[in-house]
C-alpha positions as CSV (number, residue, x, y, z in Angstrom):
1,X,0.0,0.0,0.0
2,X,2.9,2.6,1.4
3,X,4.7,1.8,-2.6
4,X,1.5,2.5,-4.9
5,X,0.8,5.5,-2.6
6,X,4.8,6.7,-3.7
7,X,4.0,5.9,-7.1
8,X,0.9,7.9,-6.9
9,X,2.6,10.8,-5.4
10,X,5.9,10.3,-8.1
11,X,3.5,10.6,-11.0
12,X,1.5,13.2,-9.9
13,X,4.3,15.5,-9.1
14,X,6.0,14.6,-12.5
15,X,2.5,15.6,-14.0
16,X,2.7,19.1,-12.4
17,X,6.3,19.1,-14.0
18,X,5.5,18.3,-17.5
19,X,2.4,20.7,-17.1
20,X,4.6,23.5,-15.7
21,X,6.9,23.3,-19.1
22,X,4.1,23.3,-21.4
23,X,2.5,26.4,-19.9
24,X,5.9,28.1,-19.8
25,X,7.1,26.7,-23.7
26,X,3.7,29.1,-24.4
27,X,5.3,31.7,-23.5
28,X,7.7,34.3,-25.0
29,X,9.5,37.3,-23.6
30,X,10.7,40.6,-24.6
31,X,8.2,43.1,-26.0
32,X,6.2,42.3,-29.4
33,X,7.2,44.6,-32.1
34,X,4.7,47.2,-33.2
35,X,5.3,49.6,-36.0
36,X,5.5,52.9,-34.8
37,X,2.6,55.0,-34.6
38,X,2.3,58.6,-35.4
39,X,0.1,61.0,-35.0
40,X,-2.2,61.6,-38.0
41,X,-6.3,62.9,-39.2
42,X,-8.5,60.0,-38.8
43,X,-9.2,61.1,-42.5
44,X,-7.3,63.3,-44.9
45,X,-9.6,66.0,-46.4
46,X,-7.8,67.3,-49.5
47,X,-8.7,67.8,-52.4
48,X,-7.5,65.9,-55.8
49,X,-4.9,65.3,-57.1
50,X,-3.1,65.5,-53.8
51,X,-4.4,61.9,-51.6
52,X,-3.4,60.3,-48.8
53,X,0.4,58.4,-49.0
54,X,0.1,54.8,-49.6
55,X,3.8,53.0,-48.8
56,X,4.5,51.4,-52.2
57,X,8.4,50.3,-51.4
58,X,8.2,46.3,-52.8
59,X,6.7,48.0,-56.2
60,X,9.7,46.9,-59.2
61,X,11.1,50.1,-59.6
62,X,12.2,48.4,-63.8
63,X,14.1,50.2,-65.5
64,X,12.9,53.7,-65.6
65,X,16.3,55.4,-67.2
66,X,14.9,54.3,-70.8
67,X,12.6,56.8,-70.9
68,X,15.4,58.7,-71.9
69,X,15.3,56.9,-75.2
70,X,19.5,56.8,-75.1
71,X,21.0,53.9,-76.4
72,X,24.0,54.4,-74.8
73,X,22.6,55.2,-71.4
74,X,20.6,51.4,-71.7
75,X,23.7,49.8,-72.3
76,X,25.6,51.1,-69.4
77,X,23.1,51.2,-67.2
78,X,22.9,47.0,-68.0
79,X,26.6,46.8,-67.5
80,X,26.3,48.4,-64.0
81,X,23.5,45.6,-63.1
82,X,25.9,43.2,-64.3
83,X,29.4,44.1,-63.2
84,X,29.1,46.8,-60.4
85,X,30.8,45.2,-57.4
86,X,29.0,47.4,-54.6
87,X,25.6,46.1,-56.1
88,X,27.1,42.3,-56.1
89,X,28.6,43.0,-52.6
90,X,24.4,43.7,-51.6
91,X,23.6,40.5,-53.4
92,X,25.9,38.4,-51.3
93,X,24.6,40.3,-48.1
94,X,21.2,39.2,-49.1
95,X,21.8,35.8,-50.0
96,X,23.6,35.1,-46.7
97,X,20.6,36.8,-45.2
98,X,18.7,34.4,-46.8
99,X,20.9,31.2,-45.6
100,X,20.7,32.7,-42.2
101,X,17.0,32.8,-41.3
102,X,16.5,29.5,-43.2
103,X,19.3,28.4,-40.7
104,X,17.2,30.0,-38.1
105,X,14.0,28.5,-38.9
106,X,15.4,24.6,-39.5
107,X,15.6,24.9,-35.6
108,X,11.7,24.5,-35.1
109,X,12.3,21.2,-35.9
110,X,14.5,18.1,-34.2
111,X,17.8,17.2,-35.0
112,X,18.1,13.7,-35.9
113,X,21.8,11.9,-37.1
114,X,22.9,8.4,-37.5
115,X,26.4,7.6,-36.8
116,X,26.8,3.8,-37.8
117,X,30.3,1.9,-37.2
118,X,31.7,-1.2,-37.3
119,X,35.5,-2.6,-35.5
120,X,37.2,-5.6,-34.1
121,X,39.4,-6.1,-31.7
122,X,42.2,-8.9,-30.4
123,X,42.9,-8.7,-26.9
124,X,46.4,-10.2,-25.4
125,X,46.8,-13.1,-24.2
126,X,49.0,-11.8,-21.4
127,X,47.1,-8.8,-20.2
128,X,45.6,-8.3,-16.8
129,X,42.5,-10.6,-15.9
130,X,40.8,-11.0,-13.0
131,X,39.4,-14.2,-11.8
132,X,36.3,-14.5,-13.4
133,X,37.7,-13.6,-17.0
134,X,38.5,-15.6,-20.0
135,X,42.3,-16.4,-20.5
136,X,44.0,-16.8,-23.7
137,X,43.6,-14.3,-26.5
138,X,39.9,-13.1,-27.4
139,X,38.9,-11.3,-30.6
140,X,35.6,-9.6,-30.3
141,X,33.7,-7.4,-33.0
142,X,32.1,-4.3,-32.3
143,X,28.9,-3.3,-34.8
144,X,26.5,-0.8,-34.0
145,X,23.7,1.9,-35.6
146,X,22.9,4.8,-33.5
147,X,20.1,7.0,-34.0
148,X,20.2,10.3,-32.0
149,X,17.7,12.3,-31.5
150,X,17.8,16.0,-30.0
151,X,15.4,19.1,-29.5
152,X,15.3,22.6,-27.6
153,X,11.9,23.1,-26.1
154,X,11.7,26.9,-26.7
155,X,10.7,27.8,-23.4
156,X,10.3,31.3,-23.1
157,X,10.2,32.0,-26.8
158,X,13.6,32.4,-27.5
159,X,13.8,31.1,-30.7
160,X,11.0,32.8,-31.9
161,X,12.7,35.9,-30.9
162,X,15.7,34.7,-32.8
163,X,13.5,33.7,-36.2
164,X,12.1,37.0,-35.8
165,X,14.7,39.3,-35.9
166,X,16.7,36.6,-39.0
167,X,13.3,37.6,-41.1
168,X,13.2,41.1,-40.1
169,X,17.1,41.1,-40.8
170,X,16.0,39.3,-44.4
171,X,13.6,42.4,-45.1
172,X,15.9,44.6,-44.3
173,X,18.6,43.6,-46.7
174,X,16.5,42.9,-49.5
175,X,15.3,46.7,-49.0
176,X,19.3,47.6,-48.8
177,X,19.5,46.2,-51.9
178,X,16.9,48.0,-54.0
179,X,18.1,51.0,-52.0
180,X,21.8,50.4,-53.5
181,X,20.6,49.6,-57.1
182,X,18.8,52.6,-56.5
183,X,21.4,55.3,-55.7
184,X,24.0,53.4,-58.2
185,X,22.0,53.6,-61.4
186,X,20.6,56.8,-60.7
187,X,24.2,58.0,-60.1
188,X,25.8,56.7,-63.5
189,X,22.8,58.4,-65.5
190,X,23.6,61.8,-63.3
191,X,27.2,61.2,-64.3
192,X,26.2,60.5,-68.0
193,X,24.5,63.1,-68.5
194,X,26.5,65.8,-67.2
195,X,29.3,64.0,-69.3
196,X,27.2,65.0,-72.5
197,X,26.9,68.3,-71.5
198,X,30.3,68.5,-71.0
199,X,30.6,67.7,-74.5
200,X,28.2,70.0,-75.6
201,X,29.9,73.1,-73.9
202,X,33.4,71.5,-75.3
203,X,31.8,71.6,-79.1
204,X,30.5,74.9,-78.4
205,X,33.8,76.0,-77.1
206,X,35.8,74.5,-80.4
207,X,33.6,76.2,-82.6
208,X,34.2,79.4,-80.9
209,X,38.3,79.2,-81.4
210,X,37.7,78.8,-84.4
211,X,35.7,81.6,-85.0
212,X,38.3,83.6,-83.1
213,X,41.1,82.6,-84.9
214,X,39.7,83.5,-88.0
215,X,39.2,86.7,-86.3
216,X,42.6,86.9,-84.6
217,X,43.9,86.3,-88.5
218,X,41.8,89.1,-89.6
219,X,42.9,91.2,-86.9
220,X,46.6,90.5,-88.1
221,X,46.2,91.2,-91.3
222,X,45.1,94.9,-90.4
223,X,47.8,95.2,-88.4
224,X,50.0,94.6,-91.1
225,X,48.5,97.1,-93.2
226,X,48.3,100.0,-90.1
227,X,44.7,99.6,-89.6
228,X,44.8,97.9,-86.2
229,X,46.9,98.5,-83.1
230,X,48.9,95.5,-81.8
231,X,46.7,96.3,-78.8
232,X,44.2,95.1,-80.8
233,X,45.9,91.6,-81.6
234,X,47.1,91.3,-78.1
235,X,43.7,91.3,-77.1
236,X,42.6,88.7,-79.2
237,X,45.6,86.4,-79.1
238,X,44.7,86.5,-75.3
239,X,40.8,86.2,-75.7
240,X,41.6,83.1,-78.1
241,X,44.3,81.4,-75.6
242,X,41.3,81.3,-72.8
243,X,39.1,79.8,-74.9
244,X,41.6,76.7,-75.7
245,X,42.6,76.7,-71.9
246,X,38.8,76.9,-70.9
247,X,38.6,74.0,-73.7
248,X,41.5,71.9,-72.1
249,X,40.0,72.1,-68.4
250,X,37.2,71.2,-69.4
251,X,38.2,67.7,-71.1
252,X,40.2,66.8,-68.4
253,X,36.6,67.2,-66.0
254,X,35.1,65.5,-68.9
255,X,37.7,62.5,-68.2
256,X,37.1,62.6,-64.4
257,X,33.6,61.4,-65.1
258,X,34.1,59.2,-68.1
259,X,36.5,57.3,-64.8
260,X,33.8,57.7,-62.4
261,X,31.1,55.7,-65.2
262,X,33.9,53.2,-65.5
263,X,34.0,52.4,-62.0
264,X,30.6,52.2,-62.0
265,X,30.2,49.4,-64.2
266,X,33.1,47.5,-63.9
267,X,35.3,48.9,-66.7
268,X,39.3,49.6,-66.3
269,X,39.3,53.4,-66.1
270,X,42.8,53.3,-68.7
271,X,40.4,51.1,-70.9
272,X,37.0,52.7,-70.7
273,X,36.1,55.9,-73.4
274,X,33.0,57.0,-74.6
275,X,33.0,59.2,-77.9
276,X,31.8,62.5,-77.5
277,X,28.4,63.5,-78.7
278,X,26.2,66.4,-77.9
279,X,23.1,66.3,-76.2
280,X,20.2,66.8,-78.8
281,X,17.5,65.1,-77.3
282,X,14.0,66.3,-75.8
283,X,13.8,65.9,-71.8
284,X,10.8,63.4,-71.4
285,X,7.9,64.3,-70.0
286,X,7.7,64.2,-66.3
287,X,4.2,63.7,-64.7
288,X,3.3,66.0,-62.2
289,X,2.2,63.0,-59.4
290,X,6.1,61.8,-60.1
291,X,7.2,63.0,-56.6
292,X,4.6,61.5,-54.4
293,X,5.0,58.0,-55.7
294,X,8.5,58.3,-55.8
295,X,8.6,59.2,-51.8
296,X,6.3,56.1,-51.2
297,X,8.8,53.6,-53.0
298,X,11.7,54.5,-50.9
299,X,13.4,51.2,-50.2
300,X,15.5,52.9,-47.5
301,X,12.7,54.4,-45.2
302,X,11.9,50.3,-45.3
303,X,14.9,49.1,-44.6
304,X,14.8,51.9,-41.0
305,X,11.1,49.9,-40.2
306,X,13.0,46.6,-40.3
307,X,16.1,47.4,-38.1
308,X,14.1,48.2,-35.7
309,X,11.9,45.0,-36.2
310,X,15.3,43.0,-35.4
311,X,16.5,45.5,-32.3
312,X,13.0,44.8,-30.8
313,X,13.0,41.3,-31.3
314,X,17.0,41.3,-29.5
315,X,15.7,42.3,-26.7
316,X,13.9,39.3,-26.2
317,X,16.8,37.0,-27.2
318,X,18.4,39.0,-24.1
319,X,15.9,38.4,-21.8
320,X,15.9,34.6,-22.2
321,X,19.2,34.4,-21.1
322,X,17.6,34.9,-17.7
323,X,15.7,31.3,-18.3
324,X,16.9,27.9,-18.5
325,X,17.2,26.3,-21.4
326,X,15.6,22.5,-21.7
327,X,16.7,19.9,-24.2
328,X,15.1,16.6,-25.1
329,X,17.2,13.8,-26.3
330,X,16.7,10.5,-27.4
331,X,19.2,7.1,-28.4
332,X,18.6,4.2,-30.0
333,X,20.0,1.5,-32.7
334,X,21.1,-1.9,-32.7
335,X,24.8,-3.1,-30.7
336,X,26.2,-6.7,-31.4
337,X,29.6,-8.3,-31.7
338,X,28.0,-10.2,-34.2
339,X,26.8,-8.5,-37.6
340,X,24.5,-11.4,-38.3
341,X,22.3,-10.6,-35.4
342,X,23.0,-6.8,-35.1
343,X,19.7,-6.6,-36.6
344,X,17.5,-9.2,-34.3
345,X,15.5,-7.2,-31.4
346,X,17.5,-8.9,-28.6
347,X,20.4,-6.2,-29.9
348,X,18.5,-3.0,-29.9
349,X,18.9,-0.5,-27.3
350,X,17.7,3.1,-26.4
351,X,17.7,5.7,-24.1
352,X,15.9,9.5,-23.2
353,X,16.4,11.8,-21.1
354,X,16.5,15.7,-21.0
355,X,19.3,18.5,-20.0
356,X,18.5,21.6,-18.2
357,X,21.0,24.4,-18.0
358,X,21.0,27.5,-16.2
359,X,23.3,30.5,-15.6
360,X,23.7,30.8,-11.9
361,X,26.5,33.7,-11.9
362,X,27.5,35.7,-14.6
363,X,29.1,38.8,-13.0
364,X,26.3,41.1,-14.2
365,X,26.7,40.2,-17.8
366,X,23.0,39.2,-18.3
367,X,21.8,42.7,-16.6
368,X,24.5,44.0,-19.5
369,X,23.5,42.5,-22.3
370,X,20.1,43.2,-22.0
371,X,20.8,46.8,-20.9
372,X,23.0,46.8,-24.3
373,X,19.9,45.8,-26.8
C-alpha cells in the first residue's frame, strides 16, 4: 500500500512538471514589435490630385532610365546591373541573409543523425585478468547503428525571438539592396548626362576658337597694313588662348567622369572611353504626381522599419538568457559483436532523457547584455 501510494505521489508530481513546461514553452518574452505610430487625421480632407500616402516600397522600380530613349545610357546602365561590385557586394549580403534565417528557422524542428560503425578487436593473451575472466587471446567485434535524437523546447520563446529578428534582418537587406541599385544607377545616369553636357559646352567651345582665330587672323592682317593697333591683336591672341585653356579644363573634368562611369560598371578606367556627342535630345515628359509616388517607393525608409523589427526582437533573445534552457534527447539503434544478429530485437537498445542548463553567476553580464539591446 505505502509503494502505490509513492507511485501515486511520483506521477502526480511529474505531471505538475511536465504541465509547468508546457505552460511556460507558451510563452515568449521581450516586448512584441509594433510599428510605430504617429500621429495623424482619422481622415485626410484634401482635395485631388493630392491623396493620402500609400507606402509602395516592394513596387519593381524596372528600368525607368529608358525613358530617356538613349541607347548608350541602356547599355551602361545593363553593364552596371551586371558588373558593379557594390551592387554584387548587396547580393551576397542578401543571400547570406537568406541562408541565415533559413538556418534559423530549421531549428523548429529536431535534429536527428545516425552515426553507424563497425570494429574488431584482439585482446592479449597476457594482459591483466581478474578471476572471473577468460584467459588466452579473445577477438571480439564491435557493430553498431545509433540514432540520435535531439530538441530545444523553446521555453520562453527564444527562438521565436531569434527567427524573428533573422526575417526582419531578411527584409531589411533585401530593402538595402533595391536602395543600392537605386542610388547606383541613378548615379551613373547623373554622371552620363552631365558627361554630355560636358561635350556640348566643349563643341561649343571649339567652334568658338575657331571663329576667333579666323578673327585673330583678320585682326593680323590689319595690323599689317596699319589699320589695327597690336593692342588690338594682343587682345585677341589672349581672348583666343582662354578659350583653348577653358577648352583643355574642361576635357580633363570630362575625363574625371568618363572614370567615375567606369568604375561604375566595372570597366578599367585606362580602358574605358565614350566618344563624344552632344546632347540633342528632348527631356521626357515628367508627370506631375512623379514626386509622391517616388517618396512612397523609398526602399530605405523600409529598410529603418525593419532594423528596428530586429532591435526589438533582440531584446527578447536577451531576456531569455535569464531562463533555463531545456533539451530533449533521445538514443537508440542496434549493438552486437556479431553483424549477423545486429539486426535481431534482442540487440537494440535506447535511451531519453533531458538536459536543463541554467546561468547561476555571470558577473552582471545578463543585466548588461540586455541593458546593451
Amino acid at each position: 500500500m505505502f509503494f502505490s501510494r509513492q507511485s501515486a505521489r511520483h506521477g502526480a508530481l511529474l505531471v505538475s512538471f511536465g504541465a509547468c513546461l508546457v505552460q511556460l514553452a507558451g510563452c515568449t518574452v521581450g516586448p512584441n514589435y509594433k510599428r510605430p505610430a504617429a500621429s495623424v487625421p482619422v481622415k485626410w480632407d484634401v482635395s485631388p490630385p493630392w491623396r493620402e500616402a500609400e507606402p509602395k516600397d516592394t513596387v519593381p522600380k524596372t528600368t525607368w532610365w529608358s525613358l530617356f530613349h538613349d541607347d548608350d545610357l541602356n547599355g551602361l546602365e545593363t553593364g552596371l546591373l551586371a558588373s558593379n561590385q557594390t551592387l554584387a557586394a548587396s547580393v551576397a549580403t542578401l543571400q547570406q541573409a537568406r541562408a541565415t534565417a533559413q538556418i534559423q528557422n530549421a531549428t523548429l524542428f529536431p535534429t536527428v543523425n545516425v552515426t553507424p560503425s563497425a570494429g574488431g578487436q584482439r585482446y592479449s593473451a597476457n594482459r591483466a585478468t581478474g578471476s572471473n575472466i577468460q584467459l588466452g587471446n579473445v577477438t571480439q567485434g564491435s557493430f553498431v547503428i545509433p540514432f540520435n535524437v535531439s530538441y530545444e523546447v523553446d521555453l520562453v520563446g527564444k527562438r521565436r525571438r531569434t527567427i524573428e529578428a533573422a526575417q526582419a534582418a531578411y527584409q531589411a537587406n533585401a530593402a538595402d539592396l533595391e536602395n543600392v541599385r537605386l542610388v547606383l544607377t541613378a548615379e551613373l545616369a547623373a554622371d552620363y548626362f552631365t558627361l554630355r553636357q560636358l561635350d556640348t559646352e566643349i563643341a561649343l567651345l571649339h567652334r568658338t576658337v575657331q571663329a576667333l582665330q579666323k578673327g585673330l587672323d583678320l585682326v593680323n592682317s590689319r595690323h599689317a597694313g596699319g589699320l589695327a593697333s597690336g593692342l588690338d591683336v594682343a587682345q585677341e591672341e589672349t581672348l583666343l588662348n582662354t578659350t583653348r585653356t577653358q577648352a583643355t579644363l574642361l576635357q580633363q573634368q570630362r575625363k574625371q567622369f568618363e572614370d567615375a562611369i567606369a568604375v561604375l560598371v566595372g570597366k578599367p578606367a585606362p580602358d574605358f572611353h565614350l566618344a563624344p556627342r552632344e546632347l540633342n535630345a528632348e527631356p521626357p515628359n515628367m508627370d506631375a504626381t512623379i514626386p509622391s509616388d517616388v517618396l512612397e517607393r523609398r526602399p530605405d525608409i523600409a529598410e529603418a522599419e525593419r532594423r528596428m523589427a530586429v532591435a526589438n526582437a533582440q531584446i527578447g533573445i536577451a531576456k531569455a538568457a535569464y531562463y533555463p534552457s531545456l533539451v530533449l534527447f533521445g538514443q537508440g539503434g542496434w549493438n552486437s559483436a556479431n553483424i549477423s544478429t545486429l539486426l535481431n530485437a534482442s540487440s537494440g537498445f535506447w535511451a531519453v532523457g533531458a538536459d536543463v542548463a541554467q546561468d547561476i553567476f555571470s558577473g552582471g553580464a545578463l543585466r548588461a547584455q540586455t541593458q546593451f539591446v
